[in-house]
C-alpha positions in Angstrom: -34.2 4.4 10.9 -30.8 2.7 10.4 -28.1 3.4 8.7 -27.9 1.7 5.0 -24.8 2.5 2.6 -24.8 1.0 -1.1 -21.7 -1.2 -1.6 -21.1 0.0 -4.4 -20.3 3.7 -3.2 -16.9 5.1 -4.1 -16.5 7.5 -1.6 -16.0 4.9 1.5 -13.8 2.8 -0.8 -10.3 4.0 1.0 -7.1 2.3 1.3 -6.1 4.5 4.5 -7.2 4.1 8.0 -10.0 6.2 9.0 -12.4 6.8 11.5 -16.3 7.6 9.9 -18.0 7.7 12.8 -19.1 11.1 12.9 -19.6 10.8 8.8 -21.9 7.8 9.9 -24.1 9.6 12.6 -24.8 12.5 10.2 -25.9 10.0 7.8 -28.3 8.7 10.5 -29.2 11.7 11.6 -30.5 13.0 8.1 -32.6 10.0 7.5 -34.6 10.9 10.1 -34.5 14.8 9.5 -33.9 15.1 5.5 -33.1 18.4 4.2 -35.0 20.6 2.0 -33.2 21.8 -0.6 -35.8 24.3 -1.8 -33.9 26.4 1.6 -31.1 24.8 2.4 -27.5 26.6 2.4 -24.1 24.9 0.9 -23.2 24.5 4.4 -26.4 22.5 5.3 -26.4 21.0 1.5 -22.6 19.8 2.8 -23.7 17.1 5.2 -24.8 15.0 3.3 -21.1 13.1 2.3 -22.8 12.4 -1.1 -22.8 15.6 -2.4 -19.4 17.1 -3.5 -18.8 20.7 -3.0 -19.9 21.3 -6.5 -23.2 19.6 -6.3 -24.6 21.7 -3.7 -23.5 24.4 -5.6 -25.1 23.8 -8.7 -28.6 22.3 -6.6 -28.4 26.3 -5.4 -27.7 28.0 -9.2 -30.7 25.7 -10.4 -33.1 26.4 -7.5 -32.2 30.5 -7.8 -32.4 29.9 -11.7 -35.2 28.1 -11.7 -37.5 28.3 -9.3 -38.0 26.3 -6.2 -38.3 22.2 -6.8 -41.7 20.8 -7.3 -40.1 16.9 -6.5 -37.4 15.1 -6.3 -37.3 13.9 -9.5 -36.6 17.8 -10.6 -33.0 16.7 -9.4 -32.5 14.9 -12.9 -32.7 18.4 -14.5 -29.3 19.5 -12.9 -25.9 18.9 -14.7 -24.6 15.8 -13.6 -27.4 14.4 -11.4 -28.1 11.1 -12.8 -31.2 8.3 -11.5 -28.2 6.8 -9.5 -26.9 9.6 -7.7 -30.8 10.3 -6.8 -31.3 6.7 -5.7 -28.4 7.8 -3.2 -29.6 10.8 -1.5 -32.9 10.3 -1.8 -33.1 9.0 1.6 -32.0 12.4 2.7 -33.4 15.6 0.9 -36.9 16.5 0.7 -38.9 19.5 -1.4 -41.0 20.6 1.4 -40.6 21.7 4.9 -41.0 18.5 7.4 -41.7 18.4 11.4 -38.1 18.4 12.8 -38.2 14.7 14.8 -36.0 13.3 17.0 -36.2 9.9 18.9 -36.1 10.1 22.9 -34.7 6.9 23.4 -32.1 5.2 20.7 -29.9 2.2 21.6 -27.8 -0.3 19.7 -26.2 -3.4 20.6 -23.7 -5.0 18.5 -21.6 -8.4 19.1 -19.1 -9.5 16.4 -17.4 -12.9 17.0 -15.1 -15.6 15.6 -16.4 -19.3 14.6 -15.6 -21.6 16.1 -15.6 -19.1 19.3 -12.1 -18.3 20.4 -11.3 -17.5 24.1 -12.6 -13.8 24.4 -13.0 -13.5 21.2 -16.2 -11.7 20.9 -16.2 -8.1 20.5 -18.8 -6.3 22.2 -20.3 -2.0 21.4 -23.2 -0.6 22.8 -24.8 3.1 22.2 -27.7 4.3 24.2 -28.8 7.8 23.8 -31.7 9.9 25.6 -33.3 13.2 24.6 -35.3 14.8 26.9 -36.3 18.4 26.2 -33.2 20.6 25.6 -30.8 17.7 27.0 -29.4 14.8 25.2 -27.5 12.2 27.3 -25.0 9.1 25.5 -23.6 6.0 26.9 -21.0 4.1 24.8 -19.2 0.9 26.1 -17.3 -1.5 24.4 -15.1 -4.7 24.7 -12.5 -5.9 22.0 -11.2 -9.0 21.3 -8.9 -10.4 24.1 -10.4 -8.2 26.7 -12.0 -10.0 30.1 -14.9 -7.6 31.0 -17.4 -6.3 29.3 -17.0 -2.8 30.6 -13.5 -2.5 29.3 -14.3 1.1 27.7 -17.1 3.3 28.4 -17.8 6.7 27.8 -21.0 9.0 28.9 -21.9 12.4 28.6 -24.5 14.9 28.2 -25.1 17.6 25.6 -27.9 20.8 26.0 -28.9 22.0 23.1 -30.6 26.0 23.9 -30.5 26.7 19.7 -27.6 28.8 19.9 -25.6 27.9 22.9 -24.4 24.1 23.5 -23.1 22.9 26.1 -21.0 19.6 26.8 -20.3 17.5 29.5 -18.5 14.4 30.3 -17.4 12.6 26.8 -18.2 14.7 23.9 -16.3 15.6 20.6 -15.4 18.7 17.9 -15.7 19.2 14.5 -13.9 22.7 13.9 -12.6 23.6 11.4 -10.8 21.5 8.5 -8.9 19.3 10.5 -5.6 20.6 10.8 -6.0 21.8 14.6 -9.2 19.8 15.3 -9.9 16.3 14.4 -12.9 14.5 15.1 -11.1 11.0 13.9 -8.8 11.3 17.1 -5.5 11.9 18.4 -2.4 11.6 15.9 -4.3 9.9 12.8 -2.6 10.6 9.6 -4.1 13.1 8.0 -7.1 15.4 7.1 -9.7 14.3 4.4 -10.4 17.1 2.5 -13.6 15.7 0.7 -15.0 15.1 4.7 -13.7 17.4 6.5 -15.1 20.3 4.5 -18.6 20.3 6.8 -18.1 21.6 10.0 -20.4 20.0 13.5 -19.2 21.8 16.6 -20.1 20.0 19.5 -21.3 16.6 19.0 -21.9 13.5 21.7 -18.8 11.3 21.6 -20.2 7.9 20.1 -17.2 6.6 18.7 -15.0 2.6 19.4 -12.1 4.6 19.7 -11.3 4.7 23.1 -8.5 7.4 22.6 -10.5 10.0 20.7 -12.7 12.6 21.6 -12.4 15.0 24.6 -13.7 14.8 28.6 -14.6 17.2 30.4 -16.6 20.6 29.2 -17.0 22.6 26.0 -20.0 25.6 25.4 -20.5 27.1 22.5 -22.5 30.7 22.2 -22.8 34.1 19.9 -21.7 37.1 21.0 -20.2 39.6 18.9 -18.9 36.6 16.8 -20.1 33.0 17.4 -17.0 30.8 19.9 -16.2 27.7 21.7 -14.6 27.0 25.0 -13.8 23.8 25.5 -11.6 21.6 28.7 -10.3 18.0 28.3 -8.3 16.0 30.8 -8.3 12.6 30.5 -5.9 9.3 30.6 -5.0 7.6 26.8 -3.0 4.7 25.8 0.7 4.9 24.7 4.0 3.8 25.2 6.5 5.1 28.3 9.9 4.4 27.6 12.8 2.9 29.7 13.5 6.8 30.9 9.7 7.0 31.9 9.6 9.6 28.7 6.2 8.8 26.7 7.2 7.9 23.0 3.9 7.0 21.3 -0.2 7.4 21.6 -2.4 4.3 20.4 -4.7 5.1 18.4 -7.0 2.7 18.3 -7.5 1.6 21.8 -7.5 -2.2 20.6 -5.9 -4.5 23.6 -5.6 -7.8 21.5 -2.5 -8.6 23.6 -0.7 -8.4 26.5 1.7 -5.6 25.6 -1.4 -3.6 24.1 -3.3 -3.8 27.8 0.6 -3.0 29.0 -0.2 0.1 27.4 -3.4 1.6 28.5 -4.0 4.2 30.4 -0.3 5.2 30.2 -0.1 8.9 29.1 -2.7 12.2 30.8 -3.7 14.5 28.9 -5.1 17.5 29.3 -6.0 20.2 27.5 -7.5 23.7 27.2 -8.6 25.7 24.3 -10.8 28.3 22.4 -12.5 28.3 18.4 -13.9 32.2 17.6 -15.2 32.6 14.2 -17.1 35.9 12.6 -18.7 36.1 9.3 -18.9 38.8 7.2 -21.4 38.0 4.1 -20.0 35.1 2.1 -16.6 35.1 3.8 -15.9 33.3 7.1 -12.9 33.8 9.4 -12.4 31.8 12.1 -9.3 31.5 14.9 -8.4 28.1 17.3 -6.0 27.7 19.6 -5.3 25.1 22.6 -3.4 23.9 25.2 -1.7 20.7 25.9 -0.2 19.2 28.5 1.0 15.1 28.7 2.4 13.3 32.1 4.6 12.0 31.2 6.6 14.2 29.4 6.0 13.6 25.4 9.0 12.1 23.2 9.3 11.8 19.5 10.4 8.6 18.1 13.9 10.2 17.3 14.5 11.7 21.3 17.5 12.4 20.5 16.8 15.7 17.9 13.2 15.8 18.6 12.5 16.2 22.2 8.8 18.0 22.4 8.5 17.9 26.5 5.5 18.1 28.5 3.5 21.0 26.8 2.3 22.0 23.8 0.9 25.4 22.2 -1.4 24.8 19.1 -2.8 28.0 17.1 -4.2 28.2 13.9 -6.2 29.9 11.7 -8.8 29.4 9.3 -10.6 31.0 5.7 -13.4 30.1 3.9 -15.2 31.6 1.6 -18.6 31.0 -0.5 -19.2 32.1 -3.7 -22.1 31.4 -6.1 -19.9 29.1 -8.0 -17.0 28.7 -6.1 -16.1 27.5 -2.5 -12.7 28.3 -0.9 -11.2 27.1 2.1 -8.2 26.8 4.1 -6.7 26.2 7.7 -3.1 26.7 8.6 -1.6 26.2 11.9 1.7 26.2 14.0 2.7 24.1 16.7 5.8 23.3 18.6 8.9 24.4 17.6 7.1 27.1 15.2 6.4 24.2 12.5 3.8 25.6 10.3 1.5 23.3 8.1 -1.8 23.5 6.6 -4.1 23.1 4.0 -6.5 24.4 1.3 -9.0 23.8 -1.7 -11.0 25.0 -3.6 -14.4 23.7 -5.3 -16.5 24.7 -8.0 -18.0 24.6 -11.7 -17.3 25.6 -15.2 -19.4 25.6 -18.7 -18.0 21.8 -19.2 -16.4 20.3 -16.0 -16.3 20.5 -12.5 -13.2 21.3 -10.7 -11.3 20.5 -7.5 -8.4 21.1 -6.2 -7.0 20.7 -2.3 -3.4 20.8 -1.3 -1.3 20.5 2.3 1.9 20.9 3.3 3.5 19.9 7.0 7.1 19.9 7.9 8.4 17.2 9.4 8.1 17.0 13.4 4.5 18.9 12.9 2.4 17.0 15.5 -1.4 18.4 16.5 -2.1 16.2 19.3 -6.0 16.2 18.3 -5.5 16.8 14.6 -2.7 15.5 12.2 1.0 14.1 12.3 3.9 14.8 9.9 6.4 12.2 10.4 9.0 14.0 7.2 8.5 17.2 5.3 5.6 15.9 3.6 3.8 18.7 0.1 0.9 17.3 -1.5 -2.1 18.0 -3.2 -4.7 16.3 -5.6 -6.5 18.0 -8.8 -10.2 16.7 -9.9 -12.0 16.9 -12.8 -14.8 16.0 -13.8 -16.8 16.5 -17.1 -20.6 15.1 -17.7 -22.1 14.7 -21.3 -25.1 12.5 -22.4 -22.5 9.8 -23.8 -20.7 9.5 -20.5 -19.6 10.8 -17.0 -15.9 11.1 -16.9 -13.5 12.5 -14.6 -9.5 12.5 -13.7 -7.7 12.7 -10.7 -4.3 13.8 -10.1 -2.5 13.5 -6.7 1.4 14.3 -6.0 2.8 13.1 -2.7 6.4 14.5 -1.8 8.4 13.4 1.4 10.9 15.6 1.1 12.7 13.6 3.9 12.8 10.5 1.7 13.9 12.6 -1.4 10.9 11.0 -3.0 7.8 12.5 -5.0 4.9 10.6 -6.0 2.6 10.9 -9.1 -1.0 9.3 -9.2 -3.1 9.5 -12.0 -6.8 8.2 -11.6 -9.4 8.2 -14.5 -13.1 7.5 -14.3 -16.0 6.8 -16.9 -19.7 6.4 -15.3 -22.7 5.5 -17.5 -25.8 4.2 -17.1 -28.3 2.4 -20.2 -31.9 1.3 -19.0 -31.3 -1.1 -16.1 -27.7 -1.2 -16.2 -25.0 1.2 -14.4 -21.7 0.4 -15.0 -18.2 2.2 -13.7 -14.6 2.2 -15.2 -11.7 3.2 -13.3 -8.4 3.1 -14.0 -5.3 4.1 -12.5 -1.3 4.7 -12.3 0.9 5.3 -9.7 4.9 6.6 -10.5 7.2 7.4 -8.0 10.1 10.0 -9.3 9.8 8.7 -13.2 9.4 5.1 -12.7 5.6 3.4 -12.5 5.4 1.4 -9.4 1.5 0.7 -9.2 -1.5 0.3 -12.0 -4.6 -1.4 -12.4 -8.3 -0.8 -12.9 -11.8 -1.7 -11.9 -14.8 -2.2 -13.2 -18.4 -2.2 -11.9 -21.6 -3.1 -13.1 -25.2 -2.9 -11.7 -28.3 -4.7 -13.0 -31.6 -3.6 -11.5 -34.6 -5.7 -13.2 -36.7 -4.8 -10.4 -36.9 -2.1 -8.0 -36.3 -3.9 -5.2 -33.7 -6.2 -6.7 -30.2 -5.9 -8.0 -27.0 -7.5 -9.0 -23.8 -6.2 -8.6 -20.8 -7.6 -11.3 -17.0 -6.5 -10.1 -13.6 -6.9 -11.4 -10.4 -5.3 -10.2 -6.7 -6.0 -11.2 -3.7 -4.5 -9.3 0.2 -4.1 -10.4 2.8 -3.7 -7.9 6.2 -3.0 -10.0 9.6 -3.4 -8.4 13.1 -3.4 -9.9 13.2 -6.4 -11.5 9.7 -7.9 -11.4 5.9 -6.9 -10.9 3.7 -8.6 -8.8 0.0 -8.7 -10.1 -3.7 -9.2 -7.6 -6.7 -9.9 -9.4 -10.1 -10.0 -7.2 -13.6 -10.2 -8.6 -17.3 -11.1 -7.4 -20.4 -11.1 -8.1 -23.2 -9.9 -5.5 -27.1 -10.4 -4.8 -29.0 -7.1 -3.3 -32.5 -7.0 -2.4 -34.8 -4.0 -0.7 -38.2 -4.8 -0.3 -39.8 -2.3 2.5 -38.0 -3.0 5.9 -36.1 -6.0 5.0 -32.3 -5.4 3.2 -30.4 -8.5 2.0 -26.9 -9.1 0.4 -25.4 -12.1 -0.3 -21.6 -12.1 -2.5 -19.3 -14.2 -3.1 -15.5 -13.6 -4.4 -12.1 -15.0 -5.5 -8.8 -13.4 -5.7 -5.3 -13.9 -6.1 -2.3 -11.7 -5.1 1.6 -12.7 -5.7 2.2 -11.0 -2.5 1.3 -8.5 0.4 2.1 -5.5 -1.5 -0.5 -6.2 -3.9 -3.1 -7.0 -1.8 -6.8 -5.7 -2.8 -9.1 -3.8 -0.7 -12.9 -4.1 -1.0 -15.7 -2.2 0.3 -18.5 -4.5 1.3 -21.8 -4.0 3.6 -21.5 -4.2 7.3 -23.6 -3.7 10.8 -24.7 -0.4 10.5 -22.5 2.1 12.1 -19.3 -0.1 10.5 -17.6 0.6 7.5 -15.6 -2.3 6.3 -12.7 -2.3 3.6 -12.0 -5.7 3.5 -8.1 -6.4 2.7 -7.5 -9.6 0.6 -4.2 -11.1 -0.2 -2.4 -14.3 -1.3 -4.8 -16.9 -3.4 -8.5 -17.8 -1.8 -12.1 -17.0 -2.0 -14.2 -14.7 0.4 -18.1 -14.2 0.8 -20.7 -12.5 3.6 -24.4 -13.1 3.7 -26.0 -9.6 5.7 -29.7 -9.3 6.2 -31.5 -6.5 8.2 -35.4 -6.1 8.9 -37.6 -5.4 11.4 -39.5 -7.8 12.8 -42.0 -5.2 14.8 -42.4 -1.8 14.4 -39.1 0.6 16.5 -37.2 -2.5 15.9 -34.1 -3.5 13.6 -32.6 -6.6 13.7 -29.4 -7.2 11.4 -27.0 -9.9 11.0 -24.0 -11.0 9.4 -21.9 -13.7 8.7 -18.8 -13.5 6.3 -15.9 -16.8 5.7 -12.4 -15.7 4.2 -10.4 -18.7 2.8 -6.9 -17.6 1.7 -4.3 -20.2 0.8 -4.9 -22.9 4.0 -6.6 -20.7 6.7 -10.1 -20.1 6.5 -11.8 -17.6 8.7 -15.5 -17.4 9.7 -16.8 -14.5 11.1 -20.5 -13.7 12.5 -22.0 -10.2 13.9 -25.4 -9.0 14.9 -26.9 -5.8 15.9 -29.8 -4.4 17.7 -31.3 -0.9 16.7 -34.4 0.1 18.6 -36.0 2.9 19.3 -38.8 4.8 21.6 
């Protein structure tokens, strides 16, 4: 089964750079092995990036309340679960226990390329993955734009699974924790997500495009007196090396669309050594992390001068959670060089009328985790949700506050939502201000409507308008579409077609549309033009998906075609 997401999903619809891939495997992963949420825990519940903390909380009141669930239509009889929430997970919860199934043989070829073809333009990914008995073996390569061979990147390694001990070897990844010390999206990406990061993995196969994430070498995981990891990493990443032969940056990405990009590959080795323990006593977990690092050559901040970090690095950190029958708490705080101390925490849960969310952070400037998050500047945050459902409408408010203390700035967001849905329409209001200190520098809204006549048909409306003030002036983007969606056993087809119109950069639009499986794409529109895609996936015979996709961008004189296809079949 492949991977599907509804375009229309809020919760992929990001402005930040950010790596899904693990959010995308679990996704796949469930479709084949839904969960039954007559048994299932919050933690289980969790996976499934749907679901809010408070969801899973209140499927658990019900089904303790209650009874078990006779269907899954007995979802519509819990606060807040409307018919398109259920059309969402659907895919992955069931009411009665099902054969736990896993395919032996998976593999996925995807090609993405320019029209007219440019010179190595074509971007190439393959996944191949084996399961035999206790052992699962993985094989990613991948070649981007500009690169000469198709074996540019490649990854394998092998995971055995003995129920409570795992082992890894070769390329494989982590998921402890909240992100703070361990990251699954990579070395030095921004930040933690505190909506994704809440459901912890362990050891999973390294399946990811990029080339700089994940760890190589060996990681077990057992139970003694209190469950542990060990894991072992050395490995060579891409980065910049100074004049002094001092290294002064990692990429991220491992994209070589250039010359200076290859100049930088394979630059910086790392390697590392480290531990996770965690005990759990009755609804209250406890857990502990530390690792090793150690970079040749020696690792220098942007600013050398004051911030000179060397060749090795000490992370520790510690982490809380707790589960309560209406609450969930958690947090992770860490130090790393220098002493610098950062973390974060939230909490989750319900209320008579509203739900309620609330997550906040705080990093001091020079705190780096080389495998979970960067702080450039003294950087305090946090963001407040609410959310309130009634038979007139679902409505909810988000609150974010973003202070750099370096830049002697604060910024306030305020986001609020209305959701409602009459017979075959669904329809979404959002709108939203952004002030920095006391002046407003960003508002706009967006609006979404959904018509489904037929089951297997739909059409999507879309509007969204964008204000980006300055001192003397604001500077306005307006993008809308309209889209065509249609399910009809194994075949899934979208067609949409767009226009916007941005006075600038700065307030440029980002849209969420349907890609390959495995992608996620937030497509970033600016200056004045038009933009459509026409995707289509089916299987032609049976342990077989073909999809394809072909989108155009025309903005101002350029025009850009685009065309991908994919492979997904199974033994």
């Amino acid at each position: 089964m492949c991977l599907v997401l509804l375009n229309e999903d809020p919760f992929f619809e990001t402005e930040e750079e950010r790596d899904f891939e693990v959010i995308l495997r679990d996704i796949e992963d469930l479709r084949n092995n839904p969960i039954d949420i007559n048994v299932a825990d919050i933690v289980a519940l969790s996976r499934i990036p749907y679901l809010s903390l408070t969801d899973c909380l209140r499927i658990i009141n019900h089904r303790e309340e209650y009874g078990p669930f006779r269907s899954l239509d007995d979802v519509l009889n819990i606060q807040g679960f409307d018919p398109p929430l259920l059309s969402i997970i659907r895919p992955f919860i069931i009411v009665a226990a099902k054969p736990f199934t896993v395919e032996k043989v998976t593999t996925r070829i995807r090609l993405n390329t320019e029209i007219p073809p440019q010179k190595n333009s074509l971007k190439y990914y393959t996944r191949t993955q084996c399961v035999v008995g206790q052992y699962t073996l993985s094989l990613v390569t991948e070649k981007d734009p500009y690169e000469s061979s198709f074996f540019d990147y490649y990854g394998a390694g092998m995971v055995i699974d003995e129920g409570k001990r795992k082992i890894a070897l070769g390329k494989y990844n982590l998921d402890l924790g909240s992100g703070v010390v361990l990251s699954t999206v990579g070395s030095f990406f921004r930040s933690a997500d505190f909506h994704v990061m809440t459901h912890e993995r362990g050891i999973v196969p390294y399946t990811s495009s990029l080339e700089n994430g994940g760890f190589f070498g060996a990681a077990i995981s057992d139970s003694l007196f209190f469950d542990y990891t060990l894991f072992y990493s050395n490995q060579k990443l891409d980065g910049r090396v100074d004049s002094l032969g001092f290294a002064s940056s990692f990429d991220e990405s491992g994209k070589h669309a250039d010359s200076a990009s290859l100049s930088r590959k394979d630059r910086i080795g790392e390697e590392l050594f480290g531990y996770d323990i965690r005990y759990r006593f009755s609804n209250l977990l406890i857990s502990q992390r530390s690792y090793w690092c150690t970079y040749d050559p020696a690792f220098v901040a942007r600013d050398s001068l004051t911030q000179f970090y060397g060749k090795h690095f000490l992370i520790s950190g510690i982490g809380i959670t707790y589960f309560g029958d209406q609450l969930v708490v958690f947090s992770e705080w860490a130090r790393t060089h220098r002493n610098r101390i950062g973390g974060l925490f939230g909490f989750s849960g319900f209320f008579p009328y509203f739900d309620f969310n609330c997550a906040g952070r705080y990093f001091p400037a020079g705190f780096y985790s080389p495998k979970g998050v960067e702080s450039d500047d003294d950087y305090v945050g946090g963001t407040v949700d609410l959310r309130h459902h009634s038979p007139i409408a679902d409505i909810g408010a988000t609150v974010t506050i973003d202070n750099k203390t370096e830049e002697d700035s604060v910024k306030y967001g305020l986001r609020l939502n209305a959701e409602k849905k009459i017979g075959i329409v669904s329809a979404r209001v959002q709108v939203r201000w952004r002030y920095r200190e006391e002046v407003k520098d960003l508002s706009g809204s967006r609006v979404f409507v959904r018509v489904t006549p037929l089951r297997m048909l739909f059409f999507d409306f879309r509007f969204e308008e964008k204000y980006v003030y300055g001192e003397t002036a604001f500077e306005k983007g307006i993008f809308g579409a309209v889209e065509l969606g249609v399910e009809y056993k194994g075949l899934r087809l979208r067609v949409r077609y767009g226009l916007f119109d941005t006075d600038s950069y700065a307030s440029r639009i980002f849209a969420y549309e349907t890609d390959l499986p495995g992608i996620l794409n937030n497509r970033m529109l600016y200056y004045e033009g038009s933009y459509g895609f026409v995707y289509c996936s089916f299987a032609p015979v049976k342990k077989l998906r073909l999809s394809l996709k072909y989108s155009i961008v025309k903005r101002d004189a350029l025009t850009s075609k685009q065309f991908g296809c994919q492979v997904d079949g199974r033994l």
